[in-house]
KOLMIKE-869803 format. One record per residue: x, y, z of N, C-alpha, C, O, CB in turn. Coordinates in steps of 0.001 Angstrom, whole numbers, padded with zeros to 6 digits, always signed. Glycine has a CB too. Layout:
N
XYZXYZXYZXYZXYZ
...
This chain:
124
-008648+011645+012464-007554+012579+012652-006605+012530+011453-006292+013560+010855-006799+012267+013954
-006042+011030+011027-005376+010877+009961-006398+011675+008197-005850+011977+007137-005098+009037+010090
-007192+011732+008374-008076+012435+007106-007861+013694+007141-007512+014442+006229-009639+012296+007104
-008108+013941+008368-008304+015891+008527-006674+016354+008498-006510+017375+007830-009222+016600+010539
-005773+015949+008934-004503+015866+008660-003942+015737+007397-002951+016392+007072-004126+015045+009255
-004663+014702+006430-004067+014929+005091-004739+016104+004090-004241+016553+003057-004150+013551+004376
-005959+016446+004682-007062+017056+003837-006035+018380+003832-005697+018881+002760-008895+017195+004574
-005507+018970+005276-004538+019997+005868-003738+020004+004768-003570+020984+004043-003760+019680+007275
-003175+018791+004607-001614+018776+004040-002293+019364+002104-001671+020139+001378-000571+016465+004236
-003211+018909+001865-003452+019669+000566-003847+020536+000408-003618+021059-000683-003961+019355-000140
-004554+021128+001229-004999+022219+001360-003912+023122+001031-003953+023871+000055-005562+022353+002539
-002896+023049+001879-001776+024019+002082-001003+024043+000665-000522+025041+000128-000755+023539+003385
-000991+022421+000074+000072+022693-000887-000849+023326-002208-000339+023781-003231+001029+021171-001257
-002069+023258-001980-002718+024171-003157-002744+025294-003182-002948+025951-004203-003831+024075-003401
-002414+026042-001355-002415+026991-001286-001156+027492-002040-001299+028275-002979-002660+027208-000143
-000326+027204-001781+000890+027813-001917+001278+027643-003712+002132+028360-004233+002021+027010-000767
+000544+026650-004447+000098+026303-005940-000591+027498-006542-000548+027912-007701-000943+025017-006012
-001412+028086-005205-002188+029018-006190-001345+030238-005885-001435+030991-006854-003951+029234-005904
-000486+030801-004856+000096+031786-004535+001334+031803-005780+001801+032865-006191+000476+031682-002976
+001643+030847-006145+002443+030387-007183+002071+031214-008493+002786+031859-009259+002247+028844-007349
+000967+031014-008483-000071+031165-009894-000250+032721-010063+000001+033239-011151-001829+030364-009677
-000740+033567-008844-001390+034510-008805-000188+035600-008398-000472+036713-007956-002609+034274-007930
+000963+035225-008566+002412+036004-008270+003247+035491-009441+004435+035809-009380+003227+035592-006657
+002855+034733-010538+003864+034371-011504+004570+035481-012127+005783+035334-012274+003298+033596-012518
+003997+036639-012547+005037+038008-013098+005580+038667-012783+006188+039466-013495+004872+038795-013548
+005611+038596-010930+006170+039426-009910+007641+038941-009843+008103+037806-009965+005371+039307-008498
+008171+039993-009640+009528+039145-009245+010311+039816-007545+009808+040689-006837+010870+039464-010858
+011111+039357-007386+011704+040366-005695+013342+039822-005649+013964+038829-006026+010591+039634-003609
+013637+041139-004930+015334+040798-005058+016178+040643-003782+016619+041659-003244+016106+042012-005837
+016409+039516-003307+017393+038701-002200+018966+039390-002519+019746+039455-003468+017394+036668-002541
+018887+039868-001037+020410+040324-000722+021320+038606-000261+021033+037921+000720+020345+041754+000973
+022060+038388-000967+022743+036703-001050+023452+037239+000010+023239+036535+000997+023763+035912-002580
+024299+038287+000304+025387+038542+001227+025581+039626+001881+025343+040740+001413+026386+038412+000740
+025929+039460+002769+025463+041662+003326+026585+042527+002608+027412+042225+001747+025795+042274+005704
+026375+043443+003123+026937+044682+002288+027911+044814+002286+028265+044716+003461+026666+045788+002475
+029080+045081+001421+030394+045136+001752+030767+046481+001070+030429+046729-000087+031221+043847+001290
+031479+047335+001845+031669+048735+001910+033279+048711+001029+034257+048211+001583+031625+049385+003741
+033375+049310-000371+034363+049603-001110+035224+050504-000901+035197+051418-001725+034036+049773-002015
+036092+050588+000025+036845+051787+000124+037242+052636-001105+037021+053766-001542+037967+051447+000750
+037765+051803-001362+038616+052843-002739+037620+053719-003349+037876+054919-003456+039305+051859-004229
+036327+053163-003829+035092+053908-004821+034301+054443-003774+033364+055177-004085+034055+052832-005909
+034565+054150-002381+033590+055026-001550+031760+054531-001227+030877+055170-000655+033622+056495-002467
+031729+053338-001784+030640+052857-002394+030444+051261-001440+031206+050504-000838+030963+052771-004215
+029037+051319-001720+028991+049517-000651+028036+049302-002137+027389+049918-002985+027786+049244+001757
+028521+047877-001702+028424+046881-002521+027074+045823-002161+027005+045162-001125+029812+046224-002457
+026117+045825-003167+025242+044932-002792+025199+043477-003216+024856+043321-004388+024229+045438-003070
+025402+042646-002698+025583+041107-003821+023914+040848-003641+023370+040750-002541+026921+039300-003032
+023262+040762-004853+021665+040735-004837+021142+039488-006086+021756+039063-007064+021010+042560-005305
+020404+039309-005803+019769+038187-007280+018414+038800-007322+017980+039449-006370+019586+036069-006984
+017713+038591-008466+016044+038947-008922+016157+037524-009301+016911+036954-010090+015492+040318-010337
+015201+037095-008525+014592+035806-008673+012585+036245-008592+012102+037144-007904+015353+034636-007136
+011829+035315-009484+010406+035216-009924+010036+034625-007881+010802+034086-007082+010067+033691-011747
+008678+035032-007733+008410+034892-006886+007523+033156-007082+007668+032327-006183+007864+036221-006497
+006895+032915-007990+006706+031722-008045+007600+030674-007776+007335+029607-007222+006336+031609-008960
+008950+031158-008320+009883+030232-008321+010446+030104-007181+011252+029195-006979+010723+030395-009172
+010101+031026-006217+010829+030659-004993+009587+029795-004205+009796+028655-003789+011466+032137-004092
+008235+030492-004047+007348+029646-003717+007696+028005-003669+008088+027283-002753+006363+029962-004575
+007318+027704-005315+007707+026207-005790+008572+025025-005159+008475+023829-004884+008339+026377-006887
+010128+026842-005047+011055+026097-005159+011404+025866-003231+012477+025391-002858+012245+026861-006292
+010140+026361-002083+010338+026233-000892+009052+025133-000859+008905+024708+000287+010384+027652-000010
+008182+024621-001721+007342+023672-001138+008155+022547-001842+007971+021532-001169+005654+023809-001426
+008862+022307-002752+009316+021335-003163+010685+020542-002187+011014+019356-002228+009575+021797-004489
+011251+021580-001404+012545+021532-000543+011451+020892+000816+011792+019983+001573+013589+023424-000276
+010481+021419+000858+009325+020990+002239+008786+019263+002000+008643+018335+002797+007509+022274+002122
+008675+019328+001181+008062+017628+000699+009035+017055+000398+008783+015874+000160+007049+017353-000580
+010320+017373+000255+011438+016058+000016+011969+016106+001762+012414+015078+002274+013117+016498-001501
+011879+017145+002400+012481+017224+003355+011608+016181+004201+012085+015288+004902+012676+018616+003766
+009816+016533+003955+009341+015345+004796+008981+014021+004562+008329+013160+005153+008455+015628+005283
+009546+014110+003614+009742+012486+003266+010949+011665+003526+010972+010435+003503+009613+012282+001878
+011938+012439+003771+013056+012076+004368+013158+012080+005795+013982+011481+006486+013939+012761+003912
+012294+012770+006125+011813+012465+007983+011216+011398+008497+011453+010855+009576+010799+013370+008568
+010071+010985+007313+009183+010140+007499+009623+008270+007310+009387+007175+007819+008145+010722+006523
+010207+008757+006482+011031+007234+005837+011674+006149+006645+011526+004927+006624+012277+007586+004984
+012434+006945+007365+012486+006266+008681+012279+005290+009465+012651+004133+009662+012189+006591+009116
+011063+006643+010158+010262+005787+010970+008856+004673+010499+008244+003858+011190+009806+006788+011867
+008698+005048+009090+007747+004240+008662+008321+002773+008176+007639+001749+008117+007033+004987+007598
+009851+002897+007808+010901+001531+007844+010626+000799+009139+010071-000291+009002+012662+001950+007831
+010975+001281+010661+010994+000639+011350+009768+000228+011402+009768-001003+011445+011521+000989+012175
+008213+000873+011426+007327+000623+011682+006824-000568+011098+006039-001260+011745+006833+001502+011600
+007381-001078+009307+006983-001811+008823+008042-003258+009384+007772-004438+009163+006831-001277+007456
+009045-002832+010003+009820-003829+010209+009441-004644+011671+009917-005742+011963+011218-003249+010124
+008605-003970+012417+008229-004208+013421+006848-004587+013107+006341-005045+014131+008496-003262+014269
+006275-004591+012424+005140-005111+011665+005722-006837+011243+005289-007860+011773+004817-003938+010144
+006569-006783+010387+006769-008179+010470+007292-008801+011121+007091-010001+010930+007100-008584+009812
+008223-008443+012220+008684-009054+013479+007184-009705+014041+007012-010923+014022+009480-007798+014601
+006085-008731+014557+005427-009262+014853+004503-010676+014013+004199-011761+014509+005047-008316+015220
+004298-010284+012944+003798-011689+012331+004517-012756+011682+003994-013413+010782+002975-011464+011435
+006241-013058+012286+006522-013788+012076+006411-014641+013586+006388-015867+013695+007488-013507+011328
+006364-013894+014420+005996-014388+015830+004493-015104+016031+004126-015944+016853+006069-013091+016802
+003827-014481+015030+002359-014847+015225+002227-016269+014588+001613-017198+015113+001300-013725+014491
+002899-016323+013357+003066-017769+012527+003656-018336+013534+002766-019015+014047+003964-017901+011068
+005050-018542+014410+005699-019343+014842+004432-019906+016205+004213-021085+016482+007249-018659+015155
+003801-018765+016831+003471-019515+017755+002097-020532+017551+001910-021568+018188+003390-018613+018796
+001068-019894+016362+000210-020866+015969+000944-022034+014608+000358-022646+013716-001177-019939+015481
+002087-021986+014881+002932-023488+014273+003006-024173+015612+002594-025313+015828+004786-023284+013477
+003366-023664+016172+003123-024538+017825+002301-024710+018746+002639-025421+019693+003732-024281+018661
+000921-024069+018719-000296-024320+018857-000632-025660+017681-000657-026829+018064-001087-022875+018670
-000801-025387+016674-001014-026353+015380-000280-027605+016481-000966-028159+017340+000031-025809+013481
+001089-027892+016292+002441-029115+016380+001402-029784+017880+000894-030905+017893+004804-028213+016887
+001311-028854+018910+000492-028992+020179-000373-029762+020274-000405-030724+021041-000068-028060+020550
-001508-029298+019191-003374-029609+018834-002810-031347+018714-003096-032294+019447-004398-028599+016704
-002041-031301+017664-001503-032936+016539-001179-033545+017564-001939-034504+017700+000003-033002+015227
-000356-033481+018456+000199-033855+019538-000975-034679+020698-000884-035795+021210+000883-032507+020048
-001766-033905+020804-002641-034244+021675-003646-035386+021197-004262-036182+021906-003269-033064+022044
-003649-035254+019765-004766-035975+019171-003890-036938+019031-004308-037771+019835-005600-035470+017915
-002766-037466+018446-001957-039001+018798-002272-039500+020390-002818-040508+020838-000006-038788+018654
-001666-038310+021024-002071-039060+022778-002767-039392+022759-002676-040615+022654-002274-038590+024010
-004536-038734+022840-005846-039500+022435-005996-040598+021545-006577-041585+021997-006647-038698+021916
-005636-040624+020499-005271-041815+019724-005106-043186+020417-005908-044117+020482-004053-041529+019085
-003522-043036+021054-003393-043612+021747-004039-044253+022882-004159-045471+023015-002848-043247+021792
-004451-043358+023698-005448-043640+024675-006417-044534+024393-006626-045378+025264-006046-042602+025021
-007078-044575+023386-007969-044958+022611-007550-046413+022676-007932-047315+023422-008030-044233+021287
-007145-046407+022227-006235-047806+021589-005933-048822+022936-006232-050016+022934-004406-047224+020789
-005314-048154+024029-004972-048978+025078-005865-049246+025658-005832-050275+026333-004182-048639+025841
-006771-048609+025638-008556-048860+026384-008777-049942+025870-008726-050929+026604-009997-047787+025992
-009121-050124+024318-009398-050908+023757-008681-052189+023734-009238-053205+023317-009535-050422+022916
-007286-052188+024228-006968-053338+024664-006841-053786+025804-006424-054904+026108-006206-053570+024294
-007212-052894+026543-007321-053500+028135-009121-054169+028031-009363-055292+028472-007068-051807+029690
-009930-053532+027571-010968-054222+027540-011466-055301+027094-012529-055865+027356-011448-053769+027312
-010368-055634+026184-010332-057201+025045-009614-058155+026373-009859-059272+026828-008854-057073+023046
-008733-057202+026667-007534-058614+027862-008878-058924+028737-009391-060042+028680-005622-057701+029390
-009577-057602+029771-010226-057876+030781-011524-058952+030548-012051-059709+031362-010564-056597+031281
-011843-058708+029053-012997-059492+028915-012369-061393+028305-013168-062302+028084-014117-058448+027600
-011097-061508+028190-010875-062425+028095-010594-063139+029246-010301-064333+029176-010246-062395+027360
């Protein structure tokens, strides 16, 4: 799912790379503000820009990939932070499994040992 999902994600941004490409001499003109009607001259007023159509392309996949990386950042912080929460938990508890194992093998040790002197007393 994670493959076919990224394969998506390039797909698209090539798409919009090549729409880039194949509209570079075109240009189109954005009304910035609506119309405002001039009394005095009788006349409305258009506030407009000619902007290149590539450049708006570009300039809406580039606003799209900072935007989702700033979505993503996030949650991939906590994710990694909860990543090491967990394996500092994992060290602590096989440090105390480990401390446990050592533990047991002195007792045995021990054990050992008192056998061995109860069997020296009994046989004396």
């Amino acid at each position: 799912m994670k493959l076919i999902l990224q394969i998506f994600a390039f797909l698209a941004i090539f798409g919009v790379i090549y729409l880039a490409i194949m509209n570079g001499n075109d240009a189109i003109t954005l009304n910035l503000a609506a119309p405002a009607y001039d009394a005095a001259a009788q006349t409305t007023v258009h506030t407009t820009k000619t902007l290149n159509i590539a450049f708006i392309l570009l300039s809406v996949l580039g606003a799209g990939i900072i935007s989702g990386i700033c979505l993503f950042v996030p949650f991939y912080l906590a994710q990694t932070e909860q990543l090491y929460a967990y394996k500092r938990e994992v060290e602590k508890s096989s440090i105390k499994s480990d401390s446990s194992n050592s533990q047991v093998k002195v007792m045995q040790a021990k054990i050992d040992v008192l056998e061995k002197a109860l069997k020296e007393a009994l046989n004396k």
